[in-house]
N, C-alpha and C positions, 0 to 999 in steps of 0.2 A: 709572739714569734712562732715559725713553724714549725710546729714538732713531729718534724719529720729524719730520714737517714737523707744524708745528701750524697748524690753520687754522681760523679765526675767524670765524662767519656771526651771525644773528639769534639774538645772546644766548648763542653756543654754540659750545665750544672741540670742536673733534673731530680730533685725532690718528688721523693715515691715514699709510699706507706711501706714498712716492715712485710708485708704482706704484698706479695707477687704473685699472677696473672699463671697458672699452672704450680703454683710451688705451694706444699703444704704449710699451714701453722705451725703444727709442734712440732718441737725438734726432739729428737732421739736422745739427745742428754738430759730433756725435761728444766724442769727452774733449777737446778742444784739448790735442793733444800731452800728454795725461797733466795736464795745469793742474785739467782737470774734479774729475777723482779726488784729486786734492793738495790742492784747496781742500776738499770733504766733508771728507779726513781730517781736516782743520783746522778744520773747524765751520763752514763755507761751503758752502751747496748755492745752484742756480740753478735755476728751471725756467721755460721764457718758450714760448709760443704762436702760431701766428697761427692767427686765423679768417677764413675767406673766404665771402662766401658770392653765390650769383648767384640771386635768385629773384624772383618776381614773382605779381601777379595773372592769373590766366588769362585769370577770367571774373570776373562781377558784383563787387563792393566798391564804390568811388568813384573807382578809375583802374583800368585795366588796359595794365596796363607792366610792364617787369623790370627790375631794377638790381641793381649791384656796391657790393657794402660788405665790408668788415672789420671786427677786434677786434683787437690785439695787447695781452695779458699776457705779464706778465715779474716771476717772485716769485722775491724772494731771503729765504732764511732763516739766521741765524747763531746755534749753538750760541755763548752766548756765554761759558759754560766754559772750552769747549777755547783763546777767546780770552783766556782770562786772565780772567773775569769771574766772578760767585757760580756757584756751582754749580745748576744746573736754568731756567738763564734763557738764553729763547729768543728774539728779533727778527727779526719778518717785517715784509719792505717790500713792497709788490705795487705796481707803476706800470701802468697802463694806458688805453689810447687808442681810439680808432672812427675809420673814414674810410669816405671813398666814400660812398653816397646808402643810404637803406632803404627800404624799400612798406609801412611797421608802419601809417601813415596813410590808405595806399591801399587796405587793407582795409574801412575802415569801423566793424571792433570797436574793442573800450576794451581790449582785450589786445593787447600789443605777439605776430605770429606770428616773429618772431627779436629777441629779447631783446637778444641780446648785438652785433647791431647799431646798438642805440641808448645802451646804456652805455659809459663813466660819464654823460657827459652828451650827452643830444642836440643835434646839430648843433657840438658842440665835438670838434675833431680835435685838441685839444694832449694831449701826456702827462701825465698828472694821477695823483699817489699817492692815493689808495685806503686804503692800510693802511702803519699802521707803526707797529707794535704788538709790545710787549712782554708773554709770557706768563714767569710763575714756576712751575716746578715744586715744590712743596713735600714730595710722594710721589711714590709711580707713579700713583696714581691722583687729586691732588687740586692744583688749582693756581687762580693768577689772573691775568688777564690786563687790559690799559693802555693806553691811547693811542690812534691812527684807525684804525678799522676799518670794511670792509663787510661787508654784513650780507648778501650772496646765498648765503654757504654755511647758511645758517640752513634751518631744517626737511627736515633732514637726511632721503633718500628711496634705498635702492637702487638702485630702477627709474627713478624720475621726480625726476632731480638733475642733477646734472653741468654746472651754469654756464651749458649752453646752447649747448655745443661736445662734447659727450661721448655726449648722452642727446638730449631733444627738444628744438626751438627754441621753442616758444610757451612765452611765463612762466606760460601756466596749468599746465605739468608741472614747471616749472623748484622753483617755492616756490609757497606760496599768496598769491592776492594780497590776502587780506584783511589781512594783516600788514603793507602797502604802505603804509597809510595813517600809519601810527604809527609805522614803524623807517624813517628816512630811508639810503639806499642807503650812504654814506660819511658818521662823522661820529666823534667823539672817544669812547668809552666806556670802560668796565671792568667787573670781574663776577668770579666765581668758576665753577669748574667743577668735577665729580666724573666720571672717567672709570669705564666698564665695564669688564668682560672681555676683552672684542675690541678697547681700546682708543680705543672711540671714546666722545662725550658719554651718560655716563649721565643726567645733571642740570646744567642749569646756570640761572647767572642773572645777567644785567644791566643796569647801570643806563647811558642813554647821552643824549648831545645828543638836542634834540629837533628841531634843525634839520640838514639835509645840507649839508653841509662839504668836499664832492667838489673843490672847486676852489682853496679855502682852507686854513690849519693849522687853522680854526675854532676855537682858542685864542679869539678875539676876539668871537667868537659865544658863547662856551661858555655853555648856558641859560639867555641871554638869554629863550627862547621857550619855556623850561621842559623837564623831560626825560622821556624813557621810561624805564619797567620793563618789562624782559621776561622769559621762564622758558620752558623744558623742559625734559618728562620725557620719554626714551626707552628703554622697556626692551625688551630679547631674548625673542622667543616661541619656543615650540618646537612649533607647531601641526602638527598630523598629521607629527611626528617631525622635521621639516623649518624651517631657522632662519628667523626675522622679524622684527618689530619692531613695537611698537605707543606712536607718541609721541602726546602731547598738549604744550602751549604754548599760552601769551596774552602780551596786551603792554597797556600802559594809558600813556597819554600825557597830560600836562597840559598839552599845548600849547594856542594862543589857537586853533582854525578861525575864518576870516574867507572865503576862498574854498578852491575846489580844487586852485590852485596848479598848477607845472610837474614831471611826476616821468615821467623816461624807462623805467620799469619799469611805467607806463600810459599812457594818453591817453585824456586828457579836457580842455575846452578852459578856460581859466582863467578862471574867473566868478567872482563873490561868492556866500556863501552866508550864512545867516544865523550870528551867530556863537556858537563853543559853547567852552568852556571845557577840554573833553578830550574823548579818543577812549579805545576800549579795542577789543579785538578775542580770540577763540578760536579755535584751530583744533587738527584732529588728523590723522596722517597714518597708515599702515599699508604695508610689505612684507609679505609672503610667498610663499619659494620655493615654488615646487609640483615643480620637477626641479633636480637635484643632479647636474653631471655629476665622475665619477671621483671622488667622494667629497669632493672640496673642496665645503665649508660655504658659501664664496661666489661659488662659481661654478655658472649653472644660469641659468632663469628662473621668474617666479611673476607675482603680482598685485599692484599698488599701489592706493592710493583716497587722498583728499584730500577735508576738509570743512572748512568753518569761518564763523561768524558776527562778523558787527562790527557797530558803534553804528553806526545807517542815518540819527544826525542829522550825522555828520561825511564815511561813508564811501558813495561811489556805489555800492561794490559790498556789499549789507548779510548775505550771505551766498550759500556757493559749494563745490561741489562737481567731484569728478575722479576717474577710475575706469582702470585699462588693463591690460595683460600688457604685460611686457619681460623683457630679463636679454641673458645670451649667446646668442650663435647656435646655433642646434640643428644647422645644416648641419656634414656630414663635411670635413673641413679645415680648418672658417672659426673656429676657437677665438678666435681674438681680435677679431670682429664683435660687435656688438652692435643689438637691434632693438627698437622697440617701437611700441606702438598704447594712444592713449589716446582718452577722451572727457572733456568738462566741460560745466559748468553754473553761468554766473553770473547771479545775479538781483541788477536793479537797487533800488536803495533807493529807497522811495517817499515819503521824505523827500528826498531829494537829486534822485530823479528828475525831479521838476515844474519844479526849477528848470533841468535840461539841457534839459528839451525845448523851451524858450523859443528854444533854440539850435540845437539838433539836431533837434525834430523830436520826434515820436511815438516812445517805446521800450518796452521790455519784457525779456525776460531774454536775455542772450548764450549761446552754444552755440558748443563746436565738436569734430572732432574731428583728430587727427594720427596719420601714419604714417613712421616712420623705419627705415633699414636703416645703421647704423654700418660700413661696411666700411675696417677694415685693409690697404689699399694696399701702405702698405713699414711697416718699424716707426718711422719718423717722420712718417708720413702716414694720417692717416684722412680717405675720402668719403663723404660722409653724403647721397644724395638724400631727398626730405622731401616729403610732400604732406599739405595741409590743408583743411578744408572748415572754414568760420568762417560763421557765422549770426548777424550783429551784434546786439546791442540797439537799435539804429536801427530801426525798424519801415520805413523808408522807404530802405533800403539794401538790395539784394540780396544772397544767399547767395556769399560771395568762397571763392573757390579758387581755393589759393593753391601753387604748387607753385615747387622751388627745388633749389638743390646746395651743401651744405657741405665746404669743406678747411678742414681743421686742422693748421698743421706744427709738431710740438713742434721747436721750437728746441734 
């Protein structure tokens, strides 16, 4: 069986090593006296986080200030085999919190520029589970998974992934946000998967709440408000010799729209809209390396890009694109650094837009672009400084730049 952490995003099981693409090994609390290492062999692993982050506006947005916030994750997974249980069945729990203040509103855009200072929920500092989810392994490569889960590891990216503490801070690199509208961040699901080669989601597909459940079991919700289908495809390229990837994915929702509601993964302010009966949404993503260092397949840098369209009667954002170079550091020594540069492009919905501008003002389409340098400090510390230039869809907002400093201590 695969002995690996399994981890659960939008519709999509993906089997990764404990070890992550910019994230150190050791963690800062070490084995605890050897307990660390006794409980894996026992089918208990831990991995827990904190994110720090100090950034602010410089110039233009709607304030210019700085502030301190955090994130702490904390994911426990348990082979539940080695505990005596069926064989290939897996249990991840993820708890996590936010504290301290953010600037995602001082900007002006409708994209949060640090994500993961405002999840799970905005302005809520309690520990709140997220996931706690059971997969079944059926083969090596085919299984199903059950119960709450969120949906940020979904649209699975190389370059332009990592939660938001690993890779860039704006959710426009993180996922696509066209998919925001229709997969609520934490909520109850299930689905099936078929994993690749390299062990991660070849195909997957699920069905889930259609409401977020981030604060609740959602048991008591469970669709009421009708549910989502979601799906991806991701397969391995091998363009000019060198590995990739090239997914597609949609989602379709039969939820009621009545307004645009509260969702800390955007902002937008909560108004009525007219109402519509479902959403649906498309999108596709692309890696590829263009350098390969020492012959490891996943190690190097290349190109990422991001596209995708949604129903412009439910979603403000009705289609969006994202383009950049990342990977590891090219510099001599810095093997475990990680860097990148993106740009994006969101166009408002000009069904949904008449009625923000009632409120906001004149709009038009958002823009921005990001720069990060991921540096490996100790091997339980990465510093990540970050600079952003964000061109709101506010017509009557200035161009916000936005600059900041991430620590991440793996626990």
């Amino acid at each position: 069986m695969i002995a690996v952490l399994t981890i659960l995003g939008l519709g999509c099981a993906t089997a990764v090593s404990q070890t992550l693409p910019g994230y150190p090994e050791s963690p800062l609390t070490g084995d605890w006296w050897g307990n660390r290492t006794y409980l894996a062999d026992n089918g208990i692993t831990f991995e827990g986080d904190v994110a720090h982050f100090y950034n602010g506006v410089a110039s233009g947005g709607l304030d210019q200030r700085f502030a301190y916030g955090g994130h702490g994750d904390y994911v426990t997974t348990a082979d539940m085999h080695k505990l005596g249980g069926p064989q290939g069945l897996f249990l991840k729990v993820r708890a996590e919190h936010r504290f301290g203040e953010t600037i995602n509103e001082d900007t002006g855009a409708f994209l949060p520029a640090t994500l993961l200072s405002d999840i799970p929920r905005r302005g809520n500092e309690d520990l709140l589970l997220t996931n706690v989810l059971f997969t079944q392994m059926f083969s090596e490569t085919q299984g199903v998974f059950f119960g709450k889960l969120d949906t940020l590891d979904g649209d699975l990216n190389a370059f332009a992934h990592g939660r938001g503490k690993r890779q860039f801070s704006n959710v426009a690199f993180i996922a696509t946000p066209i998919g925001l509208r229709t997969i609520p961040y934490s909520t109850l699901g299930c689905g099936f998967f078929v994993l690749g080669e390299e062990g991660t989601p070849l195909w997957t597909v699920s069905v889930l709440n259609a409401t977020d459940t981030v604060t609740s079991s959602g048991f008591d919700e469970l669709f009421n408000d009708g549910a989502v289908i979601s799906s991806e495809l991701r397969l391995p390229t091998n363009f000019f010799e060198m590995p990739g990837h090239q997914l597609v994915g949609g989602t379709w929702s039969s939820r009621n729209y009545v307004s645009l509601g509260q969702d800390p993964r955007v902002i937008f302010p909560d108004i009525p809209i007219e109402r519509q009966s479902d959403s649906w949404s498309l999108f596709w993503n692309c890696d590829q390396y263009l350098v390969t260092y020492g012959g490891q397949p996943n190690r190097g840098w290349g190109l990422f890009a991001r596209a995708g369209v949604a129903d412009e009667q439910t979603n403000p954002i009705d289609w969006f694109w994202s383009a950049g170079i990342g990977g590891d550091s090219p510099l001599r020594g810095r093997t475990a650094d990680t860097f990148g540069v993106g740009y994006f492009y969101s166009h408002t919905s000009d069904q949904i837009g008449p009625i923000l501008e009632t409120v906001l003002g004149p709009l038009s389409a958002g823009q921005g672009v990001e720069l990060y340098y991921n540096a490996a400090v100790r091997k339980w510390l990465n510093v990540t400084p970050d600079l952003q230039v964000l061109l709101p869809a506010r017509d009557n907002v200035e161009t916000a730049v936005v600059v900041g400093i991430r620590a991440v201590m793996r626990l």
